[in-house]
C-alpha positions as CSV (number, residue, x, y, z in Angstrom):
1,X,-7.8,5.3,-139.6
2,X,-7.7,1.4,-139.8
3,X,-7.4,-0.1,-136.2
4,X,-5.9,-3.4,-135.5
5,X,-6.5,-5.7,-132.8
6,X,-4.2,-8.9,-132.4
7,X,-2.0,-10.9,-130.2
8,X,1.9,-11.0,-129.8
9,X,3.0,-14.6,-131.5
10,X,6.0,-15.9,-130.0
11,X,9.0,-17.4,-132.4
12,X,9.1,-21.6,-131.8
13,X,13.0,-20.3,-132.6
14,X,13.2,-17.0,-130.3
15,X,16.2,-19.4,-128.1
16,X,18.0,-20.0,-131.7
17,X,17.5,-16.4,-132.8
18,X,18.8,-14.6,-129.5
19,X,21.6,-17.0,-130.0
20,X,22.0,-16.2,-133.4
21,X,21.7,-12.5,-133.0
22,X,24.1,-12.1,-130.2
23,X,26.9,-14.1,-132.3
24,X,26.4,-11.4,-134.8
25,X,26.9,-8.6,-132.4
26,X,29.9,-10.3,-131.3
27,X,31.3,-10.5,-134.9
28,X,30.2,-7.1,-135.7
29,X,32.0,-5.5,-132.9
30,X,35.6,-7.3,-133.6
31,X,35.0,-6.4,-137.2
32,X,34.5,-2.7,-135.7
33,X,37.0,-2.2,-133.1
34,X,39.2,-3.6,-135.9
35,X,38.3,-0.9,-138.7
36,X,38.2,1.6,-135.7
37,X,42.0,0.7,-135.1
38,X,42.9,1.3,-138.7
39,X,41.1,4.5,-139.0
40,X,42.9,6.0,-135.8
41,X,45.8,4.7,-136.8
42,X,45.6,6.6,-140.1
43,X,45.0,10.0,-138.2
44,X,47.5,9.8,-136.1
45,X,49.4,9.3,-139.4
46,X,47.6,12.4,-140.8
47,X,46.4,10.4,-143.7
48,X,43.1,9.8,-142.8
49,X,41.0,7.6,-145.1
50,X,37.5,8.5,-146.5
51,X,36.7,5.1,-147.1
52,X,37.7,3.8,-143.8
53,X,35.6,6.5,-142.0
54,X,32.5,4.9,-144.2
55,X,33.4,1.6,-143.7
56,X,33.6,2.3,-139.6
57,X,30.2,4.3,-140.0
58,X,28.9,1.2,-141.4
59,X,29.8,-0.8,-139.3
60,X,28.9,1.4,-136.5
61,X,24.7,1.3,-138.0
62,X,25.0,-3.2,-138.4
63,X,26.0,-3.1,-134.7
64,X,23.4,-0.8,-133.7
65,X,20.5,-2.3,-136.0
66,X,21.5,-6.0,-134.7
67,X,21.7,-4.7,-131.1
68,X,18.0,-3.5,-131.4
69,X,16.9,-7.0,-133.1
70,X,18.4,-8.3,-130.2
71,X,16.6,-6.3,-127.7
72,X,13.3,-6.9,-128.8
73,X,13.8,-10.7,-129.0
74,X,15.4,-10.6,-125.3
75,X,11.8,-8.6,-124.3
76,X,9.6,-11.1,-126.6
77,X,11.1,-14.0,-124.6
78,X,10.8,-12.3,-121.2
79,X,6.9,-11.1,-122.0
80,X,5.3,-13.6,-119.4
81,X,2.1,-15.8,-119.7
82,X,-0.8,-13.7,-118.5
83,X,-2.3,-14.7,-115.8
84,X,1.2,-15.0,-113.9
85,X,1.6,-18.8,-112.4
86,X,-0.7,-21.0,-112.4
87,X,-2.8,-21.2,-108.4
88,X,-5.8,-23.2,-107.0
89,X,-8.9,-21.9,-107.2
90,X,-10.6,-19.2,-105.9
91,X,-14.2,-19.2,-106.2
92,X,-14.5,-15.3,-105.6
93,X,-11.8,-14.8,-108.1
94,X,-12.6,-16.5,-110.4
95,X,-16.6,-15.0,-110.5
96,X,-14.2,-11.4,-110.7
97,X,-12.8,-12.7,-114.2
98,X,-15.9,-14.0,-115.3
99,X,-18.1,-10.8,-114.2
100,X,-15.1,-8.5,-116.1
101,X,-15.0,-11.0,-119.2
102,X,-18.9,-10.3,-119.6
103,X,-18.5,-6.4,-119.0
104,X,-16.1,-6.3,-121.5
105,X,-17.7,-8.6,-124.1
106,X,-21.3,-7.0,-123.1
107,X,-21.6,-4.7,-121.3
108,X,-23.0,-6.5,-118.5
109,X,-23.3,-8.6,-115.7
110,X,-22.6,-12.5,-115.9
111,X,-26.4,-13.1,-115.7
112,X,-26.9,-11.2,-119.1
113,X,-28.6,-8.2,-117.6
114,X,-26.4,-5.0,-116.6
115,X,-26.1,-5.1,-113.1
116,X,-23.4,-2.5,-112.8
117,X,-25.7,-0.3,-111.1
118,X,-28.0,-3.4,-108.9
119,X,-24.0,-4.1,-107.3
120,X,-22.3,-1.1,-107.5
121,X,-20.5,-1.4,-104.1
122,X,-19.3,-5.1,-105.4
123,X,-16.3,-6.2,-105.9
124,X,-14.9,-5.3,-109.1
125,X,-17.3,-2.2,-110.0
126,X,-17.7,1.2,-109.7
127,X,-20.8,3.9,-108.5
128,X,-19.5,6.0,-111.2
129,X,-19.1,3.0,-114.2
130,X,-16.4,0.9,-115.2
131,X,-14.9,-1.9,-114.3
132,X,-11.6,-2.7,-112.4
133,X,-9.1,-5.1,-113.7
134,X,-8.8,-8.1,-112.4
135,X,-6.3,-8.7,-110.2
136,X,-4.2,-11.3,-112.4
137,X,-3.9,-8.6,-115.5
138,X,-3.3,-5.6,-113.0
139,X,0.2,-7.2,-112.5
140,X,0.6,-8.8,-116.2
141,X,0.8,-5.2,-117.0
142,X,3.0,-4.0,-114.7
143,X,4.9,-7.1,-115.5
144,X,5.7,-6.2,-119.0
145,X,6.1,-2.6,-118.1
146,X,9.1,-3.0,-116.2
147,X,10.6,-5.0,-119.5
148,X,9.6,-2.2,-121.8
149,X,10.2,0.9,-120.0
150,X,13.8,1.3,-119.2
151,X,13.6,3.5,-116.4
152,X,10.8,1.5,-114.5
153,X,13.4,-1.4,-114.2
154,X,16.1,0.4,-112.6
155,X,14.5,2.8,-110.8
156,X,12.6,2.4,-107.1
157,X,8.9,1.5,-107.4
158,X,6.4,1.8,-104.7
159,X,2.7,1.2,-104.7
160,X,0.5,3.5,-102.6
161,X,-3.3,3.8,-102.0
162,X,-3.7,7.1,-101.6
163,X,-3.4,9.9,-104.3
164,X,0.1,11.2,-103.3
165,X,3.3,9.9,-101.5
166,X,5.2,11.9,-99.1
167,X,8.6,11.3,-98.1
168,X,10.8,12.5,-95.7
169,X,14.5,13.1,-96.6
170,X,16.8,13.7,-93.9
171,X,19.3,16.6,-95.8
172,X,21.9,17.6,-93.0
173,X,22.9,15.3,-90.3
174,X,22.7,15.6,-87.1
175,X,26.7,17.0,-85.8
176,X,29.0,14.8,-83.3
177,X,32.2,15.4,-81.2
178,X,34.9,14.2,-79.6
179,X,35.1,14.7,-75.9
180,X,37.3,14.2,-73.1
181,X,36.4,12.2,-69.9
182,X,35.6,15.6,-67.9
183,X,35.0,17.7,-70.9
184,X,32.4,20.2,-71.6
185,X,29.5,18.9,-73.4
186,X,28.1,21.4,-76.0
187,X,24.8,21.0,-77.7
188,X,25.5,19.6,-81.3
189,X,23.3,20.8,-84.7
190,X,20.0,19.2,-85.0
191,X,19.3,17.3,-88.3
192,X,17.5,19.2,-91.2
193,X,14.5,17.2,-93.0
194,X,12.9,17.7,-96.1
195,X,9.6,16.4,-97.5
196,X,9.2,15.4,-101.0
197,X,5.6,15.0,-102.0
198,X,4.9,12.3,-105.3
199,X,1.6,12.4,-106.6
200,X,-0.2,9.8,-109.2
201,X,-0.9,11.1,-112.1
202,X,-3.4,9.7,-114.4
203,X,-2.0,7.7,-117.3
204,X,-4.8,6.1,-120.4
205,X,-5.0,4.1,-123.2
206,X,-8.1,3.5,-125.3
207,X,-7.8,0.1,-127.5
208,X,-10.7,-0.3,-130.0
209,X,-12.3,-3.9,-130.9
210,X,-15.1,-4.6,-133.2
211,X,-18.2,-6.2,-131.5
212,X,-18.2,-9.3,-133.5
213,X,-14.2,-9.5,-132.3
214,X,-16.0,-9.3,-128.8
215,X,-18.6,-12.0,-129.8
216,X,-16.0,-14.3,-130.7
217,X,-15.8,-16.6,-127.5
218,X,-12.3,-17.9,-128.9
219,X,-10.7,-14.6,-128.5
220,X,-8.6,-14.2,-125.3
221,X,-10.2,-11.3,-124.2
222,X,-7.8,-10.3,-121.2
223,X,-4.6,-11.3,-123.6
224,X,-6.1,-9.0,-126.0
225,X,-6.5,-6.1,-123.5
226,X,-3.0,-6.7,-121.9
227,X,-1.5,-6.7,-124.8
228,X,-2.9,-3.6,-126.4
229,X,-2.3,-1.1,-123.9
230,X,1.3,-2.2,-122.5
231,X,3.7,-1.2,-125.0
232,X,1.5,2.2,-124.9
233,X,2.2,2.7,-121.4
234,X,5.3,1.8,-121.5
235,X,6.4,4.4,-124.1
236,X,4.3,6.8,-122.4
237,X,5.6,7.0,-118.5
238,X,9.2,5.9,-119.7
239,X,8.8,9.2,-121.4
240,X,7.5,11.2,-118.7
241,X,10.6,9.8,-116.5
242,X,13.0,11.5,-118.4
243,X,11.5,14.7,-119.5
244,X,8.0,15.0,-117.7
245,X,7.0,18.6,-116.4
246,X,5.5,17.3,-113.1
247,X,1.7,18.8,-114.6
248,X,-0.6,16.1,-114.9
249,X,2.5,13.9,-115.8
250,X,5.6,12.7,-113.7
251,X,8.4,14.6,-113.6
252,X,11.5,13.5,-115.4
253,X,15.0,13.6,-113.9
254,X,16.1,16.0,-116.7
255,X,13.8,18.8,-115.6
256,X,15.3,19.5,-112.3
257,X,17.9,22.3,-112.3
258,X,21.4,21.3,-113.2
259,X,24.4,22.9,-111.9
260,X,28.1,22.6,-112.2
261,X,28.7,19.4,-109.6
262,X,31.5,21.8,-107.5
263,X,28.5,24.1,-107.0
264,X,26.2,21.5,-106.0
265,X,22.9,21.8,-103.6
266,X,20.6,19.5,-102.3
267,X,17.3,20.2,-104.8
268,X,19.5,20.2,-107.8
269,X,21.3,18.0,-110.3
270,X,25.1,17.8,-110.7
271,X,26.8,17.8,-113.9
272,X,30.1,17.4,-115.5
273,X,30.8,19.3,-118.7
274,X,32.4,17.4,-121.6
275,X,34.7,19.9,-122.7
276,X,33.5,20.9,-126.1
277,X,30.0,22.7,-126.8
278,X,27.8,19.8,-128.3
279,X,30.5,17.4,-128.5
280,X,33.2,15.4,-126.6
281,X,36.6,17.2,-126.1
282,X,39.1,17.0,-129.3
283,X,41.7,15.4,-127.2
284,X,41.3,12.9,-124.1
285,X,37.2,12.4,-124.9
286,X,36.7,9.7,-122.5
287,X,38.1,11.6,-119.5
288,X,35.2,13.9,-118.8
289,X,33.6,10.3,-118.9
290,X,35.5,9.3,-116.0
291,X,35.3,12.5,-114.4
292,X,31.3,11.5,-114.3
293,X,32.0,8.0,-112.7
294,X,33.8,9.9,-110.1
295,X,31.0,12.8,-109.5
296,X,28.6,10.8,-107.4
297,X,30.0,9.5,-103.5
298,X,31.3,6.1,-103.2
299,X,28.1,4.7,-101.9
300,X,26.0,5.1,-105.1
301,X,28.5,4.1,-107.4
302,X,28.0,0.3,-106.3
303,X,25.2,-0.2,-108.3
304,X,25.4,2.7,-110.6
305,X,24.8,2.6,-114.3
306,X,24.7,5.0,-117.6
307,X,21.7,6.3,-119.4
308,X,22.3,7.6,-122.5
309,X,19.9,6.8,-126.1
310,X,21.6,4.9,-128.7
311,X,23.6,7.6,-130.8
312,X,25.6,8.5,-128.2
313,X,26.3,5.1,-127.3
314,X,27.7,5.0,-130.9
315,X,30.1,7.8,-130.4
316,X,31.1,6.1,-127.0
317,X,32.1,2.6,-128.5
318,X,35.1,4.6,-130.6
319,X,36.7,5.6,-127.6
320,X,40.1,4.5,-125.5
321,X,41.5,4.4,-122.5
322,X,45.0,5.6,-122.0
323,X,46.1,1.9,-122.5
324,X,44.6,1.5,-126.0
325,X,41.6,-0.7,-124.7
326,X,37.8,-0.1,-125.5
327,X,36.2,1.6,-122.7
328,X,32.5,0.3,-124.0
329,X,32.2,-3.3,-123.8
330,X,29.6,-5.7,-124.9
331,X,27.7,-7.8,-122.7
332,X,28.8,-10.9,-121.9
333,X,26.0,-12.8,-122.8
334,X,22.8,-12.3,-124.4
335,X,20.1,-10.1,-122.6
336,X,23.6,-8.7,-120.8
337,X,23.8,-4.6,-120.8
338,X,27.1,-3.1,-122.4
339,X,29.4,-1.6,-120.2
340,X,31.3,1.8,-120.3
341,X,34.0,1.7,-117.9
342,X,33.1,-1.0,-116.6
343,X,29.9,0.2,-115.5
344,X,26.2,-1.1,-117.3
345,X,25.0,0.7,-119.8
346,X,21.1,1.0,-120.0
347,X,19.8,2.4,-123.4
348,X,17.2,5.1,-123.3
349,X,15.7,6.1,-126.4
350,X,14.2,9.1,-124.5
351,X,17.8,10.5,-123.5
352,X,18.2,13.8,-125.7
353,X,21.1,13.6,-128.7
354,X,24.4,14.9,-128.0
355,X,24.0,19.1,-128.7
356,X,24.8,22.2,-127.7
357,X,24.0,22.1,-123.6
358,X,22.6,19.0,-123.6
359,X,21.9,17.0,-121.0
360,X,22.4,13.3,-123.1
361,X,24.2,11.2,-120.4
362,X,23.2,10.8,-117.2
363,X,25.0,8.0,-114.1
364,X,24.2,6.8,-111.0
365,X,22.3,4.8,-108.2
366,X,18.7,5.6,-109.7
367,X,17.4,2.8,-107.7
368,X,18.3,5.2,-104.8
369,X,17.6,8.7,-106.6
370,X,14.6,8.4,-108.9
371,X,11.3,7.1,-107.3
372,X,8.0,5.8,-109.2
373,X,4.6,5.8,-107.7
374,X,2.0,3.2,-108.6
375,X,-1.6,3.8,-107.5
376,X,-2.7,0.1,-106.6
377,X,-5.4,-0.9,-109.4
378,X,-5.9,-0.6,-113.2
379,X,-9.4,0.3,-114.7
380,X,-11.7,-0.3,-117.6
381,X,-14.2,1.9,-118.4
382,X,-16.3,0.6,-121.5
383,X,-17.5,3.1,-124.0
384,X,-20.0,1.7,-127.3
385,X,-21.0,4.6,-128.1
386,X,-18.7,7.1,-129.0
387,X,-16.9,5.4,-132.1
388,X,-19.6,3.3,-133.5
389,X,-19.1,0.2,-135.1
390,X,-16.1,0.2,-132.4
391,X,-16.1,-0.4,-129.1
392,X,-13.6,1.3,-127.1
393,X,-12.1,0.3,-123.8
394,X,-10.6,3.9,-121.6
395,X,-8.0,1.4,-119.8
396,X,-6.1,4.4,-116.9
397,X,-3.1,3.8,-114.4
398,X,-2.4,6.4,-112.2
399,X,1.5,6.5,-111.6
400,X,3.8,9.2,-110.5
401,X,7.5,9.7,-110.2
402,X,10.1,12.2,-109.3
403,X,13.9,12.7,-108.1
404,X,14.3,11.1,-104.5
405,X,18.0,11.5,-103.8
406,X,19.4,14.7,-105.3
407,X,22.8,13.1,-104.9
408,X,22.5,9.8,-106.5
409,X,22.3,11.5,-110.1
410,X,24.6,13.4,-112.0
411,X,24.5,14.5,-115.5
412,X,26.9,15.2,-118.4
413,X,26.4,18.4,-120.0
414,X,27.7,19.1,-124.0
415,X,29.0,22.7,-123.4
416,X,32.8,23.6,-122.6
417,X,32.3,24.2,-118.9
């Protein structure tokens, strides 16, 4: 297996190439919704065009292809320097970086002997080996993973210091009355809580370098590390968010029980059903759409949004209001979400394809419903041994997440009812 080890290069041109790319979009989609006319206009004339429905398919796979190009030039721009902003210095800080540069490059201590063992109660090392990140990757990481990993950006984050995160969730409110000057005063139902325990789960990467890549004092050698394990993570936990089992991973919003939303319960996940098993319905398609806007309360709509992956978004953009106008809208400007019904549209490639009884579009508040736990501190254990002539860095994270607000979230579900 040949292993690579190199640096992202941003574009000179990455401004001009956004700019470029999102004026394409922009074409595309008039060139679509304008083929799209014709071929509903030629079914309602029950003379529907085989060409037209090719011509609208490929038009349908430039906008989604261009769309991608422009996503990943919208996420190289945003990467940010490591190192964050620049700040004075800090002699203790500074003798961290230096002390983790040599551990990585070595194996050892700045003074050329291993002294991992002579200060293990330091700062910045472990009794049991390894080596923790300096502070000024630790949140280059994190940085970047909230770019890459879809959920991460929209959902709530907190960091913790201890294994797990328990919060309590108030499920039934206390009960009130009206009552007279004189009245009676009657005792009133107490308030029911809930706990709702998150704990971090251990997340890894293990880069490889050669030694003489490590010997080479022009390498960036936290650049390199950053780099190497962040789109990793990212794929990893934005994974886990969706569809995680909640063993030794987070648990993903899709594997709490759904129910029909008039049957709701606190502890389970509402859905609407589109009308048609693994399919919108044949007629009206876009009101079981609505219907969804509609299922959460008014409160978590305000800054509610759509998750679905990319294929469905596909099937989306072909539908129309009652009035003849799109209901999925691009952006406005580049690095701007699409919106459906006027609500943003955040892509998720872990969503499940439209099928029979899927769960592929999910809506609401999931700052307020889903929750992310990040255990404070990112580790480097370094290993030369076990993949000779490689050296191999165990990088681990310990995150955790998990459905806060049963209510915030509801799901569409392909199946007739």
């Amino acid at each position: 297996m040949e292993l690579e080890t190199k640096a992202v290069e941003h574009s000179p041109n990455t401004q001009y190439e956004i700019k470029h790319a999102f004026e394409d979009f922009l074409t595309g989609f008039a060139a679509f919704r304008q083929a799209n006319d014709e071929r509903l206009a030629g079914i309602e004339r029950r003379s529907a065009d085989v060409l037209q429905e090719e011509k609208v398919a490929r038009l349908d796979a430039a906008m989604t292809e261009t769309k991608q190009k422009l996503d990943s030039l919208m996420l190289a721009q945003a990467r940010p320097v490591l190192g964050g902003e620049r700040k004075a210095f800090d002699p203790a800080t500074a003798e961290h970086k230096a002390r983790f540069d040599r551990y990585v490059r070595k194996g050892d201590g700045p003074n050329g002997v291993n002294d991992m063992e002579v200060k293990a109660l330091s700062e910045g090392s472990n009794p049991d080996g390894g080596y923790t990140v300096p502070l000024e990757i630790e949140r280059t990481i994190d940085r970047v993973l909230a770019k890459a990993s879809p959920i991460r950006s929209i959902a709530g984050v907190r960091a913790i210091g201890g294994a797990t995160y328990r919060k309590p969730i108030n499920i039934v409110e206390a009960a009130s009355g009206w009552v007279g000057e004189t009245g009676a005063i009657t005792q009133t139902a107490t308030p029911t809580l809930a706990a709702l325990d998150f704990p971090a789960m251990e997340l890894y990467a293990m880069p490889a370098a050669t030694q003489m890549l490590l010997d080479d004092s022009q390498v960036d050698i936290e650049q390199w590390l950053a780099d190497e394990v962040q789109i990793v993570f990212a794929e990893q936990e934005g994974a886990a968010f969706v569809n995680g089992t909640g063993t030794n991973q987070p648990k993903g919003f899709l594997q709490y029980t759904a129910v029909a939303d008039a049957s709701y319960s606190w502890g389970n996940i509402g859905y609407i059903a589109s009308g048609a098993a693994g399919a919108f319905a044949a007629t009206n398609p876009s009101d079981p759409l609505m219907d969804l806007c509609y299922a959460p309360k008014q409160g978590y709509r305000a800054n509610a949004r759509w998750l679905m992956n990319r294929k469905t978004e596909a099937a989306i953009r072909k539908f129309k209001d009652t009035t003849g106008n799109y209901i999925w809208q691009p952006g406005a400007a580049a690095g701007q979400p699409a919106t459906v019904l006027g609500y943003p549209v955040t892509e998720v490639e872990d969503m499940p394809d439209i099928a029979a009884g899927s769960l592929s579009i999910a809506f609401g508040d999931f700052a307020r419903g889903y929750l992310i736990v990040d255990r404070v501190g990112i580790r480097v254990l370094r290993d030369p041994y076990s993949a000779k002539p490689y050296v191999l860095f165990y990088t681990t994270k310990r995150v955790g997440g998990g459905v806060q607000n049963f209510e915030a979230i509801k799901l569409m579900k392909f199946a007739a009812s």
